[in-house]
C-alpha positions as CSV (number, residue, x, y, z in Angstrom):
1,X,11.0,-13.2,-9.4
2,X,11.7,-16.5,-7.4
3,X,14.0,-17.5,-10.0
4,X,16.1,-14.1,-10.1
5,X,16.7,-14.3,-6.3
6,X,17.9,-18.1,-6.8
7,X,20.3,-16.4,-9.2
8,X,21.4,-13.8,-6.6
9,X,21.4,-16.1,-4.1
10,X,23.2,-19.1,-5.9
11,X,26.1,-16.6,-7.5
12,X,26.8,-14.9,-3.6
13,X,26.7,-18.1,-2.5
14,X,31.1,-18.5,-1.5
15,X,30.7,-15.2,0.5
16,X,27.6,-15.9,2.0
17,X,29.0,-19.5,3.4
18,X,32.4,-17.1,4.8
19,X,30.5,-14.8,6.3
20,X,27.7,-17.2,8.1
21,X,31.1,-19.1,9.3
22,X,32.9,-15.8,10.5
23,X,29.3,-15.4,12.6
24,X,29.8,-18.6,14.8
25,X,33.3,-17.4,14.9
26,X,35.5,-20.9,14.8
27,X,33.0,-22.2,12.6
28,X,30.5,-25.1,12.6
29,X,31.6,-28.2,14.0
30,X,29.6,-31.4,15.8
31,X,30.7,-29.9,19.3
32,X,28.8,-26.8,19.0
33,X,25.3,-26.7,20.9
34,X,24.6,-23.1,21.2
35,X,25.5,-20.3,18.4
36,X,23.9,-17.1,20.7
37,X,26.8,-18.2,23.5
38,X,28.8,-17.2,20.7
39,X,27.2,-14.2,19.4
40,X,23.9,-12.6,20.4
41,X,23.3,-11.4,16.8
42,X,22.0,-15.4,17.2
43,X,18.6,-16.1,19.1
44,X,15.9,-18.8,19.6
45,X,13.5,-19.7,17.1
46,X,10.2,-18.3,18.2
47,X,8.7,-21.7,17.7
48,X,11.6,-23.9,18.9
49,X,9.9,-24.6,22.0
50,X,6.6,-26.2,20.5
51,X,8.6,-28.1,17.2
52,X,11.3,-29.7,18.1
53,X,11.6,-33.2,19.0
54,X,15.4,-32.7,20.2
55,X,18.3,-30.4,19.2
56,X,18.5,-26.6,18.8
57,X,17.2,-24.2,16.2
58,X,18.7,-20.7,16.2
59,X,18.0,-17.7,13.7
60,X,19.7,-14.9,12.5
61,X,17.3,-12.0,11.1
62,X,18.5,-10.4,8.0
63,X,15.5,-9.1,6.6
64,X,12.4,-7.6,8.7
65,X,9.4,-5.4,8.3
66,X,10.3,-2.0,8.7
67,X,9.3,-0.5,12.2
68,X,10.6,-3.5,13.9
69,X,13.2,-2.6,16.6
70,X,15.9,-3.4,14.6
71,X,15.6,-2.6,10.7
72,X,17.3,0.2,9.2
73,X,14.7,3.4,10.1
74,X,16.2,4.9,7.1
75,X,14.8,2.3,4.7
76,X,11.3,2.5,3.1
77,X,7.7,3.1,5.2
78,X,6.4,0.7,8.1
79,X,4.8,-2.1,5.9
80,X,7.8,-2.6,3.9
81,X,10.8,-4.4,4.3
82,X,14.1,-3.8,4.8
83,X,17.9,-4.8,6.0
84,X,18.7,-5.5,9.7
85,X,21.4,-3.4,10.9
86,X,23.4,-4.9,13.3
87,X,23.9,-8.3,10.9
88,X,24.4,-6.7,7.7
89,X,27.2,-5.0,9.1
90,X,28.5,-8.4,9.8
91,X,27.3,-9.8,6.7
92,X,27.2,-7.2,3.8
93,X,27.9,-9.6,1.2
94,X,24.8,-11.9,2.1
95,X,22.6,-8.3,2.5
96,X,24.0,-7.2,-0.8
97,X,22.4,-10.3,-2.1
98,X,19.3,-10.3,-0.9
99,X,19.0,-6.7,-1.5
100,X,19.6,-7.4,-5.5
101,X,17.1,-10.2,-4.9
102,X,14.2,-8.4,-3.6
103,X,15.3,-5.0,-5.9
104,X,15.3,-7.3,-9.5
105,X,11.9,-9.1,-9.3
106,X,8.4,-8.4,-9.0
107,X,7.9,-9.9,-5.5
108,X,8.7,-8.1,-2.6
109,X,11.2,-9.8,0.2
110,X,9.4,-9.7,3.4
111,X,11.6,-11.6,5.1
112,X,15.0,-13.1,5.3
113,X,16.8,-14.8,7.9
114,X,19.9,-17.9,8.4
115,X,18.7,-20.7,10.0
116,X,21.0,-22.8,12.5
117,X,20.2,-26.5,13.5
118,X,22.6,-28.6,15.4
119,X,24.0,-31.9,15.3
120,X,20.6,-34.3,15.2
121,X,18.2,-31.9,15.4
122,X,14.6,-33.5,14.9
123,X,11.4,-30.8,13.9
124,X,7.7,-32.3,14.6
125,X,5.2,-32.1,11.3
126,X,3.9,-28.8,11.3
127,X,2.8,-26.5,8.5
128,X,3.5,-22.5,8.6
129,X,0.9,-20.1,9.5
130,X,-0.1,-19.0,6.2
131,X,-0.7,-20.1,2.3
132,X,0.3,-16.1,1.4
133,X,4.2,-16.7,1.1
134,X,6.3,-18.7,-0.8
135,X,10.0,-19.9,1.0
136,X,13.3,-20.1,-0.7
137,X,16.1,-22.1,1.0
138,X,19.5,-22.1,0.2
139,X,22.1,-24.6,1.7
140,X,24.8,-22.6,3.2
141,X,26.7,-25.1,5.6
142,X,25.1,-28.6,4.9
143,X,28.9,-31.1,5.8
144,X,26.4,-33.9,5.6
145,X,22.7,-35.3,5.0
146,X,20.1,-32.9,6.4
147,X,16.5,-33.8,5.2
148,X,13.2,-31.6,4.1
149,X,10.2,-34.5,4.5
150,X,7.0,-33.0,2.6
151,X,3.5,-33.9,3.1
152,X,3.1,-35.4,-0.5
153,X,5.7,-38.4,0.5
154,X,8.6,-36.9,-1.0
155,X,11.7,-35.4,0.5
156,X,14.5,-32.4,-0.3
157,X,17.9,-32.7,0.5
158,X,19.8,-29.2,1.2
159,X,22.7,-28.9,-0.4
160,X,25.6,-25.9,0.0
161,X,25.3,-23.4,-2.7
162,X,22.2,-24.9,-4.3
163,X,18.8,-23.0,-3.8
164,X,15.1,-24.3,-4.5
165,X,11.7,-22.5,-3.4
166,X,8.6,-24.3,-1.9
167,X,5.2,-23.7,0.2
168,X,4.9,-24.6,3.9
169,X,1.5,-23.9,4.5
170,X,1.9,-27.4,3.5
171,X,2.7,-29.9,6.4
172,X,6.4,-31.1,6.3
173,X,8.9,-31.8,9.1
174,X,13.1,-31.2,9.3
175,X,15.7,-34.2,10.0
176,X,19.8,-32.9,10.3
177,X,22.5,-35.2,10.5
178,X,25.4,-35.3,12.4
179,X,26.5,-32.1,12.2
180,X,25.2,-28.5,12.3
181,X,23.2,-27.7,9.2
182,X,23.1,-23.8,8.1
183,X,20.2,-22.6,5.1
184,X,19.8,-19.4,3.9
185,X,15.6,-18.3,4.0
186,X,13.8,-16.1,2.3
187,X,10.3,-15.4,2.8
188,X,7.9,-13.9,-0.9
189,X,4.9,-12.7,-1.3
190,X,2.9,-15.5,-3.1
191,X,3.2,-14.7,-6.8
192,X,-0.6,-16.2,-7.3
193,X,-2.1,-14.5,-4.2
194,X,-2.1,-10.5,-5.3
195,X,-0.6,-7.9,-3.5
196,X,-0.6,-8.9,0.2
197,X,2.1,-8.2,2.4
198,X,2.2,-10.9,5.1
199,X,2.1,-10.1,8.2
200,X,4.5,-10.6,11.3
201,X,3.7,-13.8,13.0
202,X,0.9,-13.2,15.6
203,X,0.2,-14.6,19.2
204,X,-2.5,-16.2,18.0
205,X,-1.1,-17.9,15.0
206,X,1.8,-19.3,17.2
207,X,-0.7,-20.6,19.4
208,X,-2.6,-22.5,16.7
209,X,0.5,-23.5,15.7
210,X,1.6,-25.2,18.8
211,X,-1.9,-26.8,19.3
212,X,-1.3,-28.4,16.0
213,X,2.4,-29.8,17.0
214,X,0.7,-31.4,19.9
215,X,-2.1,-33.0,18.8
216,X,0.7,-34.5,16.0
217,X,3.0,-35.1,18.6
218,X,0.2,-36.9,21.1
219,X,-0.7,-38.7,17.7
220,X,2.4,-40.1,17.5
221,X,3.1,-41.2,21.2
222,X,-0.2,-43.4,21.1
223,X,1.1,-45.6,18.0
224,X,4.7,-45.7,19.5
């Protein structure tokens, strides 16, 4: 199933690139700082505040539980998954995408959503809230070198067009060069894990979460 939607993803991935462009309007360039001054369809990270070290990180939501405020009520039970209105009218190429992606393979999307970092943008080590999802990143605007570091030692480098899938339960932090960096991120049921659908993100996870970023970043301070 990961592999069909790296297909899916990988052959959209010219009209995915326009239309994330035609969102920030002028497109992405070193000067820009903000992408929701732009276009509200943009909006903060919900952990940006705790992770990063510098820089911005704004989202776009493709892709959300249905029931949310802003999924198509048309679409499928609360539980499920579905498109986001308001930017897959902006985006039906990308939405078309992920829509053969989830409708092809065995694993359900529960989430997708583009991901904006700007110029320099630094991300504390942190790991995500839970071992029941697998994430698939695709480079959609990547002009220069923007770096995954993973807890093993090793390190991804995103590149336009080019898709991989990996875990972050596992702790790993986020490096971008010097100029806004773009990736395309899908969110899968763990094929190994059975039939659980993961849940939104909950106060209490995002809580643990920042706890961990500080003791990491307190950590670091007293050896610097």
């Amino acid at each position: 199933a990961v592999q069909t939607a790296i297909s899916e993803l990988e052959a959209a991935a010219a009209c995915i690139r326009a239309e994330t462009q035609a969102l920030l309007h002028s497109g992405l360039n070193t000067t820009l700082t903000q992408a929701s001054a732009l276009d509200p369809v943009w909006s903060t990270q919900v952990e940006a505040s705790s992770l990063l070290r510098r820089g911005s990180w704004e989202v776009v939501q493709l892709w959300a539980a249905h029931g949310s405020a802003h999924t198509r009520a048309s679409r499928g039970a609360r539980g499920s998954a579905g498109p986001v209105s308001r930017p897959c009218e902006l985006c039906p190429c990308t939405c078309s995408a992920l829509t053969r992606a989830h409708s092809a393979g065995e694993l359900p999307l529960l989430s997708a959503t583009l991901h904006l970092m700007t110029p320099g943008t630094r991300l504390w080590r942190h790991s995500g809230p839970s071992n029941r999802r697998l994430k698939l990143h695709m480079g959609v605007v990547v002009p220069d070198r923007s770096t995954l570091f993973l807890s093993n030692g090793t390190s991804v480098q995103w590149q336009e067009g080019r898709a991989f899938a990996w875990d972050d339960s596992f702790e790993h932090s986020v490096s971008i060069g010097e100029h806004a960096r773009v990736v395309l991120q899908l969110a899968f049921r763990h094929p190994e894990l059975g039939s659980i659908i993961e849940p939104a993100m909950d106060t209490q996870s995002q809580i643990m979460c920042m706890h961990q970023v500080r003791r990491f970043r307190s950590h670091a301070h007293s050896h610097s």
